[in-house]
C-alpha positions as CSV (number, residue, x, y, z in Angstrom):
1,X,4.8,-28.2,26.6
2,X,8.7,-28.5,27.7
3,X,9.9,-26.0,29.9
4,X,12.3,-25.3,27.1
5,X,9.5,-24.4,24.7
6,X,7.6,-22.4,27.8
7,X,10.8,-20.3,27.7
8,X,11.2,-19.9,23.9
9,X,8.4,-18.8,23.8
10,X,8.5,-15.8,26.1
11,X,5.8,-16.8,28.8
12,X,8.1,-17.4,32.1
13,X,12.1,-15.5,32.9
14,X,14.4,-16.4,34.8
15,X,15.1,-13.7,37.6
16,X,18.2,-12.5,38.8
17,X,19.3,-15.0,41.9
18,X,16.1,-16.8,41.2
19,X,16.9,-20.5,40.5
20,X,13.4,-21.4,39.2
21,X,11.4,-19.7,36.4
22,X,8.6,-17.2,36.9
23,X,5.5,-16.2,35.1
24,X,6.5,-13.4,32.9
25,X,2.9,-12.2,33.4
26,X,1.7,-12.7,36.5
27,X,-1.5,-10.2,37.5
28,X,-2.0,-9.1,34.1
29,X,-5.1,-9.6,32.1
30,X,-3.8,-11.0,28.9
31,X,-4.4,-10.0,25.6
32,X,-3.3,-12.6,22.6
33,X,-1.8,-11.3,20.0
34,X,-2.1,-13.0,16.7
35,X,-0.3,-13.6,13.3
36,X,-1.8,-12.6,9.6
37,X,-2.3,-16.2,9.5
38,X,-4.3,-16.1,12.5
39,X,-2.2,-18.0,14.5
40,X,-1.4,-16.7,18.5
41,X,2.0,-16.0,18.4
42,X,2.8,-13.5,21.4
43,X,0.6,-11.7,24.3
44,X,0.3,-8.3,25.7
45,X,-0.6,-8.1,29.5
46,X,-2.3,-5.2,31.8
47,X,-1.1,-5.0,35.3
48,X,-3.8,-5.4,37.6
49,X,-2.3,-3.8,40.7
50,X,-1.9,0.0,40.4
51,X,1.9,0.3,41.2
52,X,3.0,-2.1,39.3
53,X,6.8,-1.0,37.6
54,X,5.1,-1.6,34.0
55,X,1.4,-1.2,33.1
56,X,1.7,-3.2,30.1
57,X,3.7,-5.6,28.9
58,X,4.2,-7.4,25.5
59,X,6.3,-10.8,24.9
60,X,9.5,-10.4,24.6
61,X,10.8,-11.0,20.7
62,X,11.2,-14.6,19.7
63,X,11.4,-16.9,16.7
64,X,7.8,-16.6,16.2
65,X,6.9,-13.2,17.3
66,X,9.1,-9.2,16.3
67,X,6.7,-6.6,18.0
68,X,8.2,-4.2,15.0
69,X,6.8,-6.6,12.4
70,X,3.3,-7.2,13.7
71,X,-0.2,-5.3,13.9
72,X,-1.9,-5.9,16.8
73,X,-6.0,-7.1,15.1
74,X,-4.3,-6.8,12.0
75,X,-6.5,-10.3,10.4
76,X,-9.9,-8.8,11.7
77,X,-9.2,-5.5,10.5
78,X,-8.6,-6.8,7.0
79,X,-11.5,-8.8,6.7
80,X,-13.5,-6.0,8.4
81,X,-12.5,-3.9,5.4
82,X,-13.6,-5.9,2.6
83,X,-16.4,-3.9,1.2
84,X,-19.9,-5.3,2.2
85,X,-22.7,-6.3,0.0
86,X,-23.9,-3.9,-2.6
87,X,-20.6,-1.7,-1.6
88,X,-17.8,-0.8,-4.0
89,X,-15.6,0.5,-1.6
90,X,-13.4,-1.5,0.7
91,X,-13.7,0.5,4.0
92,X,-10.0,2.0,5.1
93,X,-7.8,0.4,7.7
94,X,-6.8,3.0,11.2
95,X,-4.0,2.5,12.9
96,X,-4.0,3.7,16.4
97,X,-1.5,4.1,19.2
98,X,-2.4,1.3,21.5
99,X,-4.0,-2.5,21.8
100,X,-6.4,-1.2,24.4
101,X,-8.0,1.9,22.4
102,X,-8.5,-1.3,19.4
103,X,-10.4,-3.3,21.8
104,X,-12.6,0.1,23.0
105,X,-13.4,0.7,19.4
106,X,-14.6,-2.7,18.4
107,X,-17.1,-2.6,21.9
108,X,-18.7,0.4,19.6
109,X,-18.7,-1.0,16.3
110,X,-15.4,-0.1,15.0
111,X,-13.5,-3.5,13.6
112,X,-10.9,-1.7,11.2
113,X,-8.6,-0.5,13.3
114,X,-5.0,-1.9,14.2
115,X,-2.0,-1.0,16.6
116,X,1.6,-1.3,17.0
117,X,2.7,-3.2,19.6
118,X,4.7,-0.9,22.1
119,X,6.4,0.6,19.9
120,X,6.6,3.7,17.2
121,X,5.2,2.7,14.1
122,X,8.1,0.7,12.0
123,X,8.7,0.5,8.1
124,X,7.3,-2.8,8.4
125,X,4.4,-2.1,9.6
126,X,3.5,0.6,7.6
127,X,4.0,-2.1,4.6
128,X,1.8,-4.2,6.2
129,X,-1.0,-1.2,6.4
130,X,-0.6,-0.8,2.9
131,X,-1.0,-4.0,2.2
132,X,-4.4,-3.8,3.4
133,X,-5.3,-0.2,2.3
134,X,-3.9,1.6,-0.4
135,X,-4.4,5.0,1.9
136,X,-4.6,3.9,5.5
137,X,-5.7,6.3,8.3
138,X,-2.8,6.8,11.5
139,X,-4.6,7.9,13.9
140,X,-3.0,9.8,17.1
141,X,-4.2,11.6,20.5
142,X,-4.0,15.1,20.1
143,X,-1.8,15.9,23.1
144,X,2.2,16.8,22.1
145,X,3.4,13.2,22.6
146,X,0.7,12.2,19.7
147,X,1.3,15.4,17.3
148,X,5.6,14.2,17.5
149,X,4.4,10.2,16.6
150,X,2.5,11.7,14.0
151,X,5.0,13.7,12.9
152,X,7.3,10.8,12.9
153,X,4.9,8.7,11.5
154,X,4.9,11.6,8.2
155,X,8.8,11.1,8.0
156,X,8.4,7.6,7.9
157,X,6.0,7.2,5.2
158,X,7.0,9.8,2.6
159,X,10.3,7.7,1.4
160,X,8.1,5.2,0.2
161,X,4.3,6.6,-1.4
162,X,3.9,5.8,-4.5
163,X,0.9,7.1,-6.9
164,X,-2.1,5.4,-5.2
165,X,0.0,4.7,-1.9
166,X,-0.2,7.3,1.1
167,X,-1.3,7.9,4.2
168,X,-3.8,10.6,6.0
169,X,-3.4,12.1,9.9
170,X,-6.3,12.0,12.3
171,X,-5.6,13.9,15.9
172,X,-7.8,13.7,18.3
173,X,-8.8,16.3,20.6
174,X,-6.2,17.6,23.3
175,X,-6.0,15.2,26.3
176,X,-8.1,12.4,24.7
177,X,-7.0,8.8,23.4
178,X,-9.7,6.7,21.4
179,X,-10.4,4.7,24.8
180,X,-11.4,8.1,26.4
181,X,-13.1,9.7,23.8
182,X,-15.5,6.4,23.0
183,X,-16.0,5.5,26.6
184,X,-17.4,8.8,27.4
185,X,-18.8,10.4,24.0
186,X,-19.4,7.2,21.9
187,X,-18.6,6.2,18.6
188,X,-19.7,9.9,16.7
189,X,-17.2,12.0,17.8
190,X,-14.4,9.4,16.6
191,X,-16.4,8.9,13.3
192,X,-16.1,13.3,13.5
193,X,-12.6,12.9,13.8
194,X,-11.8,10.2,11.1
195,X,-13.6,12.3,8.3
196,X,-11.8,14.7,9.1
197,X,-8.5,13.0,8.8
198,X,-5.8,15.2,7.3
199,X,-3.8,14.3,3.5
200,X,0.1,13.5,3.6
201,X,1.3,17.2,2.4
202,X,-1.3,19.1,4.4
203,X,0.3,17.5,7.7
204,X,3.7,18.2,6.3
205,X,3.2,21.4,5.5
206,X,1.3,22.7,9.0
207,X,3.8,20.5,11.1
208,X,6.8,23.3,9.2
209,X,4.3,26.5,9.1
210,X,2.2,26.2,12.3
211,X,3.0,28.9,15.1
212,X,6.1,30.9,12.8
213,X,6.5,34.0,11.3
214,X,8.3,34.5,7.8
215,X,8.5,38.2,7.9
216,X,12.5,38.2,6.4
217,X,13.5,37.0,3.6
218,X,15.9,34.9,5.6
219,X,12.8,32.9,7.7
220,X,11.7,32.2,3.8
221,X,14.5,31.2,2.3
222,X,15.0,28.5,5.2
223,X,11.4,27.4,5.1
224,X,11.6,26.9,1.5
225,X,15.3,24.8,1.6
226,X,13.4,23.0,4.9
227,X,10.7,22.1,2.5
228,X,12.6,20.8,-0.5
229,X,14.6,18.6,1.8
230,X,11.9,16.9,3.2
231,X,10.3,15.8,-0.4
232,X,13.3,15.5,-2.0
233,X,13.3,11.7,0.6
234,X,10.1,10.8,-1.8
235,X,12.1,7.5,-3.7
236,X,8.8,7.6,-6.4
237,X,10.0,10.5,-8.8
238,X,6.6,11.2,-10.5
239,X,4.8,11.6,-6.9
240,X,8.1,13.8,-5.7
241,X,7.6,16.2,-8.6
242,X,3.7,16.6,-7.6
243,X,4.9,17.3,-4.0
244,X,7.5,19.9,-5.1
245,X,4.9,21.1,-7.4
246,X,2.7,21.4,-4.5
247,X,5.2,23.0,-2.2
248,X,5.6,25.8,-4.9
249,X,2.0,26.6,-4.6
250,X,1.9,26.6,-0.9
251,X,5.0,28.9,-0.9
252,X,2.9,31.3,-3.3
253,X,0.3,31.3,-1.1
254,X,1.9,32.0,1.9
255,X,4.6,34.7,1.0
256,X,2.7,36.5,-2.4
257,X,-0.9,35.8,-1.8
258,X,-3.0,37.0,-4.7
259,X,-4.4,40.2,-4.9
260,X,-6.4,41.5,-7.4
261,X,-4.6,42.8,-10.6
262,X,-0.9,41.7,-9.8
263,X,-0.8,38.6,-8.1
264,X,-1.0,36.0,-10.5
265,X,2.3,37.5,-12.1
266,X,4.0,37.5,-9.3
267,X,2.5,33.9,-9.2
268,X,4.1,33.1,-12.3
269,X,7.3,34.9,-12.6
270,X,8.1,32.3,-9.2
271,X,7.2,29.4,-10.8
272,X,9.1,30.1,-13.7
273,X,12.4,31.3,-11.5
274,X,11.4,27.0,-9.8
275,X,11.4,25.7,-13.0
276,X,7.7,24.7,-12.9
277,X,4.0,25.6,-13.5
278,X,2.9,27.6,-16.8
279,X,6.1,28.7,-16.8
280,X,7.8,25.7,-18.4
281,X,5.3,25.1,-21.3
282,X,3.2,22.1,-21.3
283,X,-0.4,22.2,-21.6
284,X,-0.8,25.5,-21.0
285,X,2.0,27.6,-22.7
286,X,5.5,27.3,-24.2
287,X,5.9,26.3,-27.5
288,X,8.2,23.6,-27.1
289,X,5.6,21.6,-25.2
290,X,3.1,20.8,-27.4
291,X,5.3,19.7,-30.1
292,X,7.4,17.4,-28.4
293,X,4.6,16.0,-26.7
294,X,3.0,15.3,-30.3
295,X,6.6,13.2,-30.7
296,X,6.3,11.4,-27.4
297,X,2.6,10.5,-28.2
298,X,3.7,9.6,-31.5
299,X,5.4,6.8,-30.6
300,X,3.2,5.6,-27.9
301,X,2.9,1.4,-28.0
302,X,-0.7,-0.5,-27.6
303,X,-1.0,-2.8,-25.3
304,X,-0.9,-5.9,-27.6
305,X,-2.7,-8.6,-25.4
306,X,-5.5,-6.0,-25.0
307,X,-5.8,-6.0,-28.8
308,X,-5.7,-9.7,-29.1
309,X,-8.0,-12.6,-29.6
310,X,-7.5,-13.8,-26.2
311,X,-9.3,-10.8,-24.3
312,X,-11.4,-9.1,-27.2
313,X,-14.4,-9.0,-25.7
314,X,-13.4,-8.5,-22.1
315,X,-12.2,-5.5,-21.5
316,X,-13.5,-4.9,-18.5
317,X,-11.3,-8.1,-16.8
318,X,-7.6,-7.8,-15.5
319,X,-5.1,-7.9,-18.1
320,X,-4.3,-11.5,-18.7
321,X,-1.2,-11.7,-17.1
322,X,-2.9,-10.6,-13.5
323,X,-5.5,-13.4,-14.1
324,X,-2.4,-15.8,-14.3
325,X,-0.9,-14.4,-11.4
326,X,-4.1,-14.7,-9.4
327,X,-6.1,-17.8,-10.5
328,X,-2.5,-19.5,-9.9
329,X,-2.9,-18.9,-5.7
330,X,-6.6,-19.8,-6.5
331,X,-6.1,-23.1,-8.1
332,X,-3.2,-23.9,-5.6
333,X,-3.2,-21.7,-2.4
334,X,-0.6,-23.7,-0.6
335,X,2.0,-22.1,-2.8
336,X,0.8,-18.4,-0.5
337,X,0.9,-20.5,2.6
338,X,4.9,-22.0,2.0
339,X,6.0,-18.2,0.5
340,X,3.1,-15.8,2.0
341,X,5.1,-12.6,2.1
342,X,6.3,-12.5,-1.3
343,X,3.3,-13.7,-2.9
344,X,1.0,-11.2,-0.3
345,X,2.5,-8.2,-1.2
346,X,1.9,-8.6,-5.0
347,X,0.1,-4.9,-6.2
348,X,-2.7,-5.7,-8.8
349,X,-3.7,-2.7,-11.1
350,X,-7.4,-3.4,-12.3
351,X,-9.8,-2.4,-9.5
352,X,-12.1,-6.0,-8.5
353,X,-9.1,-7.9,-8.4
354,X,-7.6,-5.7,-5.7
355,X,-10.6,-6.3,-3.9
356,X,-10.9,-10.2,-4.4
357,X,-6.9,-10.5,-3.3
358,X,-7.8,-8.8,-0.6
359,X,-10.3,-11.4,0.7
360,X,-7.8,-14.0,-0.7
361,X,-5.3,-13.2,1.7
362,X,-7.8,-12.9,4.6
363,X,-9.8,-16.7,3.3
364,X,-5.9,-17.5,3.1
365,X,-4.7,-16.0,6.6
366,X,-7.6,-17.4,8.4
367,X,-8.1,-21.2,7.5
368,X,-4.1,-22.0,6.6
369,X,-3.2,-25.0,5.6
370,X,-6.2,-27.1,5.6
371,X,-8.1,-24.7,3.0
372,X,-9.2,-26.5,0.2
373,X,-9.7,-24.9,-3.4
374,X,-13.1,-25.8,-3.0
375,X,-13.6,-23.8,0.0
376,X,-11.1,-21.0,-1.1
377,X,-13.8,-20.7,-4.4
378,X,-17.0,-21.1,-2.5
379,X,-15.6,-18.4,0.3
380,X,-15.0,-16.3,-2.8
381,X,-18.4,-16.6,-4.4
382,X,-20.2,-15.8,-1.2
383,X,-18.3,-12.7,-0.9
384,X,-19.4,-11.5,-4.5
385,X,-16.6,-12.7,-6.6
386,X,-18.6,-15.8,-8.5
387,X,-18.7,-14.4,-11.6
388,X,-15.3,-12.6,-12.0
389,X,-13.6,-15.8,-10.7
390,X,-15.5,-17.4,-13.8
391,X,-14.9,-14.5,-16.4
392,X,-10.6,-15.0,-15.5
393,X,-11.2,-18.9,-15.4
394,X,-12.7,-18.6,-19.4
395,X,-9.9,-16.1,-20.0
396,X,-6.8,-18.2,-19.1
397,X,-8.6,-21.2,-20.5
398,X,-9.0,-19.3,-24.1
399,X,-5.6,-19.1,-23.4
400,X,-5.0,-22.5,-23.0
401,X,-2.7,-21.6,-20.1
402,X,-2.7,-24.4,-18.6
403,X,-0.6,-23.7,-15.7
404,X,-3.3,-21.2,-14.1
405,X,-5.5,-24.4,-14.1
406,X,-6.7,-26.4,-10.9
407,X,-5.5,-29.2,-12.4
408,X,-2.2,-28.5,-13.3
409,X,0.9,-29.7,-11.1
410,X,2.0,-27.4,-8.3
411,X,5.7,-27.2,-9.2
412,X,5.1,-26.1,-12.6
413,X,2.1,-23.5,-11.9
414,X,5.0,-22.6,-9.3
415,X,7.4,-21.7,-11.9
416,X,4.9,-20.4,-14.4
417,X,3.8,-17.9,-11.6
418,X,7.7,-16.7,-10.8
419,X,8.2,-16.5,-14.6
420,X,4.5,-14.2,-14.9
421,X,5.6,-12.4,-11.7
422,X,9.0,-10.9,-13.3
423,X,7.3,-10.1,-16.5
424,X,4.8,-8.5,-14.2
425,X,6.9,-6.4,-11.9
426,X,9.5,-5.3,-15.0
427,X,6.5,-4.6,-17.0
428,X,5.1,-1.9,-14.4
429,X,8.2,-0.5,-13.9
430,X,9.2,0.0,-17.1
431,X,5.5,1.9,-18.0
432,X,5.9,4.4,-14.5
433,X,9.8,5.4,-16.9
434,X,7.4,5.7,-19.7
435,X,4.9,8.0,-18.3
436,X,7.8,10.0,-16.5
437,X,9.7,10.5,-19.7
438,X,6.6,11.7,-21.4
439,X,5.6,14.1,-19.0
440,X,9.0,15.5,-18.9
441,X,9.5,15.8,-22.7
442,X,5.5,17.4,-22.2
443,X,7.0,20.5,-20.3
444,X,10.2,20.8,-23.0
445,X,10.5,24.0,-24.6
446,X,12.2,24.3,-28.1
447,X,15.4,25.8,-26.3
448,X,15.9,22.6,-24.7
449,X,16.0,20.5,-27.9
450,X,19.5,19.3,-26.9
451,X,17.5,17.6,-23.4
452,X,14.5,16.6,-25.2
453,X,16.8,13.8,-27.8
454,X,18.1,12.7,-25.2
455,X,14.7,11.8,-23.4
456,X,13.4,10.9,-26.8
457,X,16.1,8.3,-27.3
458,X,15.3,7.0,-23.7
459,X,11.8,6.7,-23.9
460,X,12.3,4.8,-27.6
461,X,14.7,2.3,-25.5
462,X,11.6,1.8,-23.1
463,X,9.0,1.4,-25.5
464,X,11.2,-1.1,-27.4
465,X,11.3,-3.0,-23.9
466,X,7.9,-3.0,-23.2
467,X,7.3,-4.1,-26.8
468,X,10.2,-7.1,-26.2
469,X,7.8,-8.2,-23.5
470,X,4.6,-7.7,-25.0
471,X,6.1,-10.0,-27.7
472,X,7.7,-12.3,-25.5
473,X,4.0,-13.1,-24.1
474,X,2.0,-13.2,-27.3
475,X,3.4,-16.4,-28.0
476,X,1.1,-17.6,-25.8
477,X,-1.3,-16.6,-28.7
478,X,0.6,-18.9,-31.2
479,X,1.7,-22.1,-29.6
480,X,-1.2,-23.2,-27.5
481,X,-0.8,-25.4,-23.7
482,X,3.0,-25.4,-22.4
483,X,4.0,-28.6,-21.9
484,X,4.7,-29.7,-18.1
485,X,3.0,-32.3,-16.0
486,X,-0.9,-32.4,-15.2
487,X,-2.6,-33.3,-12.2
488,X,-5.3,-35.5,-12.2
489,X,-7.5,-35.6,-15.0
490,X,-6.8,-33.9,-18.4
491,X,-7.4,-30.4,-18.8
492,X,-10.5,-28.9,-20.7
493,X,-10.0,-25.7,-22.8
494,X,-13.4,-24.1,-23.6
């Protein structure tokens, strides 16, 4: 390798007076550190001699490596994750504080855990978590330094949950890091700590509670703004309302706790002052709710490709569109290798398929750009996903979506998949509005029958959206194989 390269790449410096170049990490046990593809991009290094300035040190950021974008094990952990045979659930992914308490938890048997790489945890990474896990696990030492990271780590992550995307809190005990706690106590006490691992709000709320009294009304009036100011960040509206649902109750609880006979008015005569609970109507009172939810369900849409001759039969599959989508990277992984993050971070709603992208990406990550189909399928069939791989195959095939195929020509499965992808992504977002309007037009009352049009003419406009698109992919039902170019040998439908 040229000295250029050497220096590129982070592994010697130049020091000041010095003419030649140095070993960046000289003494230091090193540690690679290595992409999603699998691929060593950086290292981390432990100082050997007690007094040196720095007891570790990472690579410095280059063209190959940003410590804010990478997870230390983060390949391993993934494929340690996929659920096992006979299991249903994929295990979750833990995140802890350094590369060194990863390495002590494999030596006992733990392989899904990952680190940051000297650094807080970044936006980034938390992406990359959730690519893995729709509710990873951040785990921190329970001494004050780990309770603020965790606390940062809260802020961090509530602009961006979404229903089905969080995070929970495990602290471990005062004074102890994983390394400690395994080395000296084994592989139960961490297990301990991980069950009991604490939900999003419930960290939230004790972080803002814990160690205060709220004796004045003043003290509750400030915890209460405090509160609404922290969820008000959540960007997902539907999973905000829940939290400020759930910050009502908390607030009940804490400054009128129920007592027999009398508290559950005072209960209610707060939600109703907040604007939520029984209060507003809904499922359980208000007479406004029930009948303008009989209108929103009134006009509710089927899903049409559900209904049609293409899937009758197979209900239990992904919706055709998300075969597409996946037996597209099947058939032609090289188009995830040349645009991996875009492709990666694609959110599949029906349950298997989640779990058989997630040992894509890892099949994917791991053998790069020598991976054949064949071995992509065969990988795939050994991991338990033979027969839903051939249950989507039949599906696009019935189809006649050709593009999906093996043997169809990369550029145009390329552009079929961006084309399936749009209608994908503006399809879920335009159902979350539909749901949101629904529920809000559930809690109307009849005095608000000025709001409710309004949300009524809005949610018509959606439906008729969804409908446009529902339309726009039933031709597929009508005009048979898109023309476009075919690779190799004709292509058999049935």
């Amino acid at each position: 390798m040229a000295k250029e390269q050497i220096e590129a790449c982070g592994l010697v410096r130049h020091g000041e007076g010095i003419a030649v170049s140095y070993d960046y990490f000289r003494d230091r046990i090193m540690f690679p550190i290595l992409s999603s593809r699998d691929k060593v991009i950086a290292f981390g290094g432990r100082a050997m001699a007690p007094d040196a300035p720095a007891k570790y040190m990472n690579s410095p950021d280059t063209e190959l490596f940003h410590k804010g974008q990478v997870l230390y094990n983060f390949t391993r952990a993934r494929r340690a994750a996929q659920p096992g045979p006979g299991s249903k659930e994929p295990v979750t992914i833990i995140a802890v504080e350094g590369y060194m308490d990863v390495i002590a938890l494999s030596q006992v048997g733990v392989e899904n855990a990952v680190a940051p790489l000297g650094t807080a945890l970044t936006e980034n990474q938390l992406e990359l978590l959730w690519r893995m896990t729709p509710e990873p696990i951040l785990c921190f030492d329970g001494d004050g330094a780990g309770i603020r990271a965790a606390n940062r780590a809260a802020d961090l992550a509530l602009p961006s949950i979404k229903p089905g995307r969080s995070v929970r809190f495990a602290l471990l005990p005062d004074g102890k890091d994983p390394d400690d706690l395994v080395k000296h106590e084994g592989r139960a006490p961490f297990d301990g700590v991980i069950a009991q691992a604490r939900p999003l709000a419930e960290m939230v709320w004790q972080r803002e509670t814990n160690g205060a009294a709220f004796e004045t009304p003043e003290k509750r009036a400030e915890l209460e703004a405090r509160l609404k100011q922290i969820v008000s960040v959540i960007a997902d509206e539907s999973v905000r309302r829940h939290y400020q649902q759930n910050v009502r109750d908390r607030l009940n609880g804490l400054f009128q706790p129920q007592r027999n006979g009398g508290g559950g008015d005072r209960r209610q005569s707060y939600q109703q002052r907040e604007g939520g609970g029984s209060g507003r109507g809904g499922a359980s009172g208000g007479r406004g709710g029930s009948s303008f939810q009989q209108q929103g369900r009134g006009m509710g849409i089927s899903d049409r490709l559900t209904r049609s001759g293409l899937v009758r039969g197979h209900l239990d599959l992904p919706a055709l569109r998300e075969s597409v989508l996946a037996l597209t990277i099947v058939h032609h992984p090289q188009l995830l290798l040349n645009e991996y993050d875009e492709i990666a971070s694609i959110e599949f709603e029906n349950r298997d398929l989640k779990r058989m992208w997630s040992c894509v990406l890892t099949i994917v990550g791991q053998a790069g750009a020598g991976l054949t189909v064949q071995d992509l399928k065969r990988e795939l069939g050994e991991n338990g996903f033979e027969e839903l791989l051939k249950s989507m195959n039949q599906q696009i095939r019935n189809a006649r979506l050709w593009t999906a195929t093996e043997e169809a020509d990369p550029q145009d499965s390329l552009q079929a998949y961006r084309q399936t992808r749009a209608l994908h992504s503006r399809n879920k977002e335009l159902r979350w509005q539909k749901i949101e309007l629904e529920r809000e037009l559930a809690e109307m009352t009849e005095d608000e029958a000025e709001r409710a049009e309004i949300l009524l003419r809005a949610l018509l406009e959606v439906q008729n959206e969804i409908s446009r698109l529902e339309n726009q992919e039933a031709i597929i039902d009508g005009f048979g194989v898109l023309s476009g170019r075919v690779k190799g040998a004709a292509v058999s439908h049935g």
